[in-house]
DRENTOR-880688 format. One record per residue (C-alpha): residue number from 1; x, y negated, z. Coordinates in steps of 0.1 Angstrom, whole numbers, plus 2048, in hexadecimal, padded with zeros to 3 digits. Example, Ala and Ser with C-alpha at 12.3 -4.5 7.8 and 13.67 -1.06 7.14 Angstrom:
<rs>
r pos:1	xx:87B	yy:82D	zz:84E;
r pos:2	xx:889	yy:80B	zz:847;
</rs>
This chain:
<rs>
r pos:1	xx:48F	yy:94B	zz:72D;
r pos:2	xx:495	yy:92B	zz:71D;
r pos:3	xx:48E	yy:914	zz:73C;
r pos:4	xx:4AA	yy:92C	zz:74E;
r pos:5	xx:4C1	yy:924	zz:72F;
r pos:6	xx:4BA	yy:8FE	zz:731;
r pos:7	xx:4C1	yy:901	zz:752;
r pos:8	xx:4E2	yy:90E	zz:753;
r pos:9	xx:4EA	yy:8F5	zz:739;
r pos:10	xx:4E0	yy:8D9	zz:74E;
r pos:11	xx:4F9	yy:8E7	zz:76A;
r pos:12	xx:51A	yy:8EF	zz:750;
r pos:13	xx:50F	yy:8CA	zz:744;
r pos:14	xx:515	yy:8BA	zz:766;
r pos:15	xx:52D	yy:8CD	zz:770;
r pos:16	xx:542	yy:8BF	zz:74F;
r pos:17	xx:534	yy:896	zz:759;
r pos:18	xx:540	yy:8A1	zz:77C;
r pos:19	xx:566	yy:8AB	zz:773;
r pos:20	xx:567	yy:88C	zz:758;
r pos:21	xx:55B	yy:874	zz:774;
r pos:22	xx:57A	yy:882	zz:78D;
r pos:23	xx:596	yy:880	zz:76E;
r pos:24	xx:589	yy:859	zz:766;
r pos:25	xx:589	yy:84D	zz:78B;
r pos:26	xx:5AA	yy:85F	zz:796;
r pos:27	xx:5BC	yy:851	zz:779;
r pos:28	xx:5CB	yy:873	zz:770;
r pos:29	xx:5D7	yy:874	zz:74D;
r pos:30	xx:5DC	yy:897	zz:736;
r pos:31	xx:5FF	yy:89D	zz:732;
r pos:32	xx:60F	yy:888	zz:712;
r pos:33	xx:62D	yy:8A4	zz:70C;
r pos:34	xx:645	yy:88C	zz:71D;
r pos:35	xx:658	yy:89A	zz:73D;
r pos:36	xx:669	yy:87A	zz:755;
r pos:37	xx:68E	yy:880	zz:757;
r pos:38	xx:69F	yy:87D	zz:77A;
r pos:39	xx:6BC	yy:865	zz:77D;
r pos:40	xx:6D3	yy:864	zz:793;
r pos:41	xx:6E1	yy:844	zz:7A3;
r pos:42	xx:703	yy:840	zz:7A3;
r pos:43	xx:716	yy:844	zz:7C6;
r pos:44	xx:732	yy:82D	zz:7CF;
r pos:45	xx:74E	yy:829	zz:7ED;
r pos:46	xx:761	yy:80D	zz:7F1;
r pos:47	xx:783	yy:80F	zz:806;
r pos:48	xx:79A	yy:7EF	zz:80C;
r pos:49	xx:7BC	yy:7F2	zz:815;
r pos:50	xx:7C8	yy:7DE	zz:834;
r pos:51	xx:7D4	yy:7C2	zz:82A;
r pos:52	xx:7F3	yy:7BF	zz:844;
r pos:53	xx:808	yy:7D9	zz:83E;
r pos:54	xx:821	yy:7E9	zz:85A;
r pos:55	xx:845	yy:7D8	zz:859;
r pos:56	xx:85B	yy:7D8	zz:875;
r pos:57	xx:87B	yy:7C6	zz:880;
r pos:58	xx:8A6	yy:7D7	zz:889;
r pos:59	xx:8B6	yy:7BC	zz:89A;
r pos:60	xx:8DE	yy:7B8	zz:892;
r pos:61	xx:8F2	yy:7C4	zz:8B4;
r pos:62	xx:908	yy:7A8	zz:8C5;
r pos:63	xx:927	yy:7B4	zz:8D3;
r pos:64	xx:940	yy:7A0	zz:8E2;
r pos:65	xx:966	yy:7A8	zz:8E2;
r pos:66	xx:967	yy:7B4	zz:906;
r pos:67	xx:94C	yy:7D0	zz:8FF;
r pos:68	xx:951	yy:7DD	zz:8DF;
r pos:69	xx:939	yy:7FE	zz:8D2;
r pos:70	xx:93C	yy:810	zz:8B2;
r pos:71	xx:91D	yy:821	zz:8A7;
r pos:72	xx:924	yy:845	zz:89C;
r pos:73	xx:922	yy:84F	zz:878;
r pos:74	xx:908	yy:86A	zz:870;
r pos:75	xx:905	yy:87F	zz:852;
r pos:76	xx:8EC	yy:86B	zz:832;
r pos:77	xx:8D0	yy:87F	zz:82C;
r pos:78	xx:8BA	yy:86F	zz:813;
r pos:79	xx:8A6	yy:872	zz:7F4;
r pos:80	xx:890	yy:856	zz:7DE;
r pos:81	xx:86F	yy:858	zz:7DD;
r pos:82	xx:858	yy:860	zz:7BE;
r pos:83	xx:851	yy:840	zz:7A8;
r pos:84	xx:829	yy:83B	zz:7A4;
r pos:85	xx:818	yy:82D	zz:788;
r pos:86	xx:802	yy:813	zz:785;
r pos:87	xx:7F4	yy:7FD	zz:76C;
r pos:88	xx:80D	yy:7E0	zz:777;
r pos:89	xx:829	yy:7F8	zz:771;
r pos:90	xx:83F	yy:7E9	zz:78B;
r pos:91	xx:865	yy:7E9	zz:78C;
r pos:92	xx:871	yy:7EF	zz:7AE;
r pos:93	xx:894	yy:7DD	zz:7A6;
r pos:94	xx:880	yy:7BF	zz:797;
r pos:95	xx:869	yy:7BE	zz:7B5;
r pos:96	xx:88C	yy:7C2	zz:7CA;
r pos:97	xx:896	yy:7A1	zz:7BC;
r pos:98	xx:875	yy:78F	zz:7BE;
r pos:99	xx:875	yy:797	zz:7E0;
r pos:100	xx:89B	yy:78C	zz:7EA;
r pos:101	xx:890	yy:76D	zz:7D2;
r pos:102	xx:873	yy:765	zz:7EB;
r pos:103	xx:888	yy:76A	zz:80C;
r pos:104	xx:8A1	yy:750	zz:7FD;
r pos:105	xx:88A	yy:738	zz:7F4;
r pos:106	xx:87F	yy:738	zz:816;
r pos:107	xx:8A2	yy:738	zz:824;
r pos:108	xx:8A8	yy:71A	zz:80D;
r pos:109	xx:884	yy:706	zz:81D;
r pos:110	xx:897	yy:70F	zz:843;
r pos:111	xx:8B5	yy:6FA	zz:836;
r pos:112	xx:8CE	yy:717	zz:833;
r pos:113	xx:8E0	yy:725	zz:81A;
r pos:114	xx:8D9	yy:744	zz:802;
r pos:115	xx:8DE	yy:767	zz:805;
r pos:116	xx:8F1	yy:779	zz:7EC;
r pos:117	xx:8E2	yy:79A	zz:7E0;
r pos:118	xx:8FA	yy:7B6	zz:7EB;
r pos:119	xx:8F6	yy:7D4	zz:7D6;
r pos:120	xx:905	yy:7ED	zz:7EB;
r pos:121	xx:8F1	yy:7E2	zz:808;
r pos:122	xx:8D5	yy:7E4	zz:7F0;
r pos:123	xx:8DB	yy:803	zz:7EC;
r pos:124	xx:8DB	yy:80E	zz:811;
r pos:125	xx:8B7	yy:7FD	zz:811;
r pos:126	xx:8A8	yy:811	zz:7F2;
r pos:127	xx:8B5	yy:833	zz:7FD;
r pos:128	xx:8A0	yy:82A	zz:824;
r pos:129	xx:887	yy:821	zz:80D;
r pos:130	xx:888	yy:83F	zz:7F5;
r pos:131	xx:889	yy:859	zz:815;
r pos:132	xx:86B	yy:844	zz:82A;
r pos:133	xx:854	yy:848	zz:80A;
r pos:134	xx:85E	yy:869	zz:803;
r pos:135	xx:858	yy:875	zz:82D;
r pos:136	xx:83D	yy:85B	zz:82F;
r pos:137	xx:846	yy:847	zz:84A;
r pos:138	xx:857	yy:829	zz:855;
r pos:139	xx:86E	yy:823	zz:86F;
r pos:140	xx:891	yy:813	zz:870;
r pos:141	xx:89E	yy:834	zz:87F;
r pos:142	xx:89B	yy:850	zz:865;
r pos:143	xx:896	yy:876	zz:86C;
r pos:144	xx:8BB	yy:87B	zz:86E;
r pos:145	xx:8BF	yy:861	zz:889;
r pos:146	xx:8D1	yy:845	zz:877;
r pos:147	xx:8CA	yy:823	zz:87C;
r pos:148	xx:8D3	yy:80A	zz:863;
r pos:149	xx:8F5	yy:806	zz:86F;
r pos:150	xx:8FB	yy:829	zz:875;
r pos:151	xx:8EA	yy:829	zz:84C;
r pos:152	xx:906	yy:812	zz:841;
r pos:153	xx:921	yy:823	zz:850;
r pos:154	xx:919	yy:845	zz:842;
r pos:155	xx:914	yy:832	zz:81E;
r pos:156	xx:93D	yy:826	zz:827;
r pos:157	xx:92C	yy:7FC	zz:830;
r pos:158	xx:935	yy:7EC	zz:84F;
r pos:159	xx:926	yy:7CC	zz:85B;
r pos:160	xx:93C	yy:7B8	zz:874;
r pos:161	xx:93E	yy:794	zz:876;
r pos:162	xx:95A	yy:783	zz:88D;
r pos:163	xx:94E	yy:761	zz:89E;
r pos:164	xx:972	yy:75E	zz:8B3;
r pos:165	xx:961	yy:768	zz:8D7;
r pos:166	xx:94C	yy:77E	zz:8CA;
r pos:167	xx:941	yy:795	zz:8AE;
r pos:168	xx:91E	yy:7A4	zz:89D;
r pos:169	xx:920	yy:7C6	zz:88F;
r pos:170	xx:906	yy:7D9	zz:880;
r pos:171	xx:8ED	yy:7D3	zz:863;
r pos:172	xx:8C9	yy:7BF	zz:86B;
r pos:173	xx:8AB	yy:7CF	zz:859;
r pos:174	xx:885	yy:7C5	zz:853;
r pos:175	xx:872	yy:7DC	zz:84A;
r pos:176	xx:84D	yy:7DC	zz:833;
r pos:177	xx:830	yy:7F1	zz:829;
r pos:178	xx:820	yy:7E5	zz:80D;
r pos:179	xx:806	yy:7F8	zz:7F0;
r pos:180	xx:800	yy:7FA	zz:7CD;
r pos:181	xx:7D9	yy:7F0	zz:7D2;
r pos:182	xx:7C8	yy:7D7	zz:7EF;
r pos:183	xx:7A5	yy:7EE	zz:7EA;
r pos:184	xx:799	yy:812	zz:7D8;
r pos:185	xx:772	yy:819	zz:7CD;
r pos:186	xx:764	yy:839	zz:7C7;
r pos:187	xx:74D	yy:83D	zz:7AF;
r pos:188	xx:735	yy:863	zz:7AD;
r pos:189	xx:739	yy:866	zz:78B;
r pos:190	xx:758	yy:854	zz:77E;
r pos:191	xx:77B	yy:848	zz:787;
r pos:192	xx:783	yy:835	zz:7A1;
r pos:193	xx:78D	yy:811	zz:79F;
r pos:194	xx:7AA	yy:803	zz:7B3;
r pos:195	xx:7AF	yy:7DF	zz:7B8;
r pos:196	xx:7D7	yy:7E0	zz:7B2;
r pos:197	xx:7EB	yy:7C8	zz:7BB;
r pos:198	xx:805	yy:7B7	zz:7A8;
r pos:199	xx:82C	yy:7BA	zz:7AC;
r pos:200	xx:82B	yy:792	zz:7B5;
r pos:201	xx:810	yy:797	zz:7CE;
r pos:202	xx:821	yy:7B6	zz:7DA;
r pos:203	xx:83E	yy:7A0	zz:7DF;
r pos:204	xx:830	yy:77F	zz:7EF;
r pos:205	xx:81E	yy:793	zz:808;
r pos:206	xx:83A	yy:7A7	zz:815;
r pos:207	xx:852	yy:786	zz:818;
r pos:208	xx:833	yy:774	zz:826;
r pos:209	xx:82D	yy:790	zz:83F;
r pos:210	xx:853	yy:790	zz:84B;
r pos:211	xx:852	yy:767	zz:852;
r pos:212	xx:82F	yy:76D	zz:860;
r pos:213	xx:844	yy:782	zz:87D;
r pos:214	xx:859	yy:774	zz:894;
r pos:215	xx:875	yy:78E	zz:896;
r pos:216	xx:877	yy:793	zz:86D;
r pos:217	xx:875	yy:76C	zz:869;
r pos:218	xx:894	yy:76D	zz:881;
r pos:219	xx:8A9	yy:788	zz:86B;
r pos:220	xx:89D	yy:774	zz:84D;
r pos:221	xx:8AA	yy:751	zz:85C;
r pos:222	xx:8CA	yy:75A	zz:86C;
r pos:223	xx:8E4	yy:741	zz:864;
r pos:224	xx:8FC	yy:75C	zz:866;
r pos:225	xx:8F3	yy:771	zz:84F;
r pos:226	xx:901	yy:772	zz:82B;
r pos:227	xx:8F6	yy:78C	zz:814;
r pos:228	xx:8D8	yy:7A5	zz:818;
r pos:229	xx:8CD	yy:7C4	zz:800;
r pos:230	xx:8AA	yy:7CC	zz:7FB;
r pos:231	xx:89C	yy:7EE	zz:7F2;
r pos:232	xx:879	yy:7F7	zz:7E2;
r pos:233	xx:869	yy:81C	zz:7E0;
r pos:234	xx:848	yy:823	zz:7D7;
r pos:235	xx:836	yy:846	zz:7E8;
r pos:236	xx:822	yy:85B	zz:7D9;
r pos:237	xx:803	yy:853	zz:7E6;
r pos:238	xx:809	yy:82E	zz:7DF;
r pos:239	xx:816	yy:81A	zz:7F6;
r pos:240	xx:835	yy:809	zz:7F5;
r pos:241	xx:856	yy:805	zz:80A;
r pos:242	xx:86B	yy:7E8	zz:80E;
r pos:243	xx:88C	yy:7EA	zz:81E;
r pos:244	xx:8A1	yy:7C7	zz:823;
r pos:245	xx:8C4	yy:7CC	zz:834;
r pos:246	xx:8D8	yy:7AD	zz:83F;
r pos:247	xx:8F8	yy:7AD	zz:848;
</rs>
């Protein structure tokens, strides 16, 4: 009887060794009471902006005396476009002047003289603008049909110049897209960041995109040309539309 006890103790003790040996060489540990918390790594998108916006160019019509053509007037429909904010708070009447202040300087490098900042025909530029951002799209011939002559003459502003054999009539327009921000990231698990772009840069980059085109560089350097209006709107989903009528 008590060599089958010591036997059985001899098993239950290497059984015991046995399960020490496989916890000591595995490297298993007994649980301290701590539980590992997951994190999870924060999830980013980046966006950029193109950084050449659309602009596009309205020539002023040539007519001579022995042709002449009157454009017909068409009924204004338009309406201005929602202001956004951003942490630049822009002024679109301030940027309007920066702007007209950037197209004369460059006027003045060319050797000709200034343009004088008509507020009527200003106007005529910030309602296109106002109705482009509002119908988000840009175009020198709004929904209605109206050109920017046909624009003016529903406003009550003619444009005719008399050169003795001949005559211009009609307004000359460039046209810009610009935006509030050059790039958006998105974060997972916070606000996004925008890279915004300041009213000055805003303003260099539009003039430098109209001399950086042949046909807006011509509107902007005719000799002829005397007094221009420009017209800023700002859409709702942040880009921004710039309107210059010559005349």
């Amino acid at each position: 009887m008590r060599r089958r006890f010591l036997l059985v103790s001899i098993v239950l003790l290497a059984i015991v060794a046995g399960c020490a040996l496989i916890f000591l060489f595995s490297g298993t540990t007994l649980w301290s009471g701590s539980i590992p918390v997951m994190v999870e790594q924060e999830q980013t998108r980046s966006i950029s902006i193109i950084s050449t916006p659309v602009f596009t160019q309205f020539p002023v019509a040539t007519i001579t005396r022995s042709n002449p053509t009157t454009l017909p007037t068409l009924p204004l429909t338009v309406a201005p476009g929602p202001a956004a904010v951003n942490p630049y708070q822009i002024s679109t009447t301030a940027l309007e002047q920066r702007v007209h202040e950037l197209v004369n300087q460059q006027r003045s490098e060319n050797g000709l003289s200034a343009l004088r900042f008509d507020p009527v025909l200003a106007d005529i530029a910030r309602k296109h603008s106002g109705d482009m951002a509002k119908q988000h799209y840009i175009a020198h011939v709004n929904p209605a049909g109206q050109n920017p002559t046909a624009r003016g003459n529903a406003a009550g502003y003619t444009c005719r110049k008399d050169y003795g054999s001949y005559y211009t009539y009609g307004i000359a327009e460039n046209l810009f897209q610009n935006n509030l921000y050059s790039s958006a990231t998105y974060f997972s698990n916070r606000e996004t960041v925008y890279d915004w772009n300041s009213p000055e840069a805003i303003a260099q980059i539009t003039v430098a995109g109209w001399m950086n085109s042949s046909g807006h560089r011509e509107n902007i350097l005719t000799p002829t040309f005397d007094r221009e209006g420009i017209g800023v709107a700002i859409a709702s989903d942040d880009k921004v539309y710039i309107t210059e009528d010559f005349c």
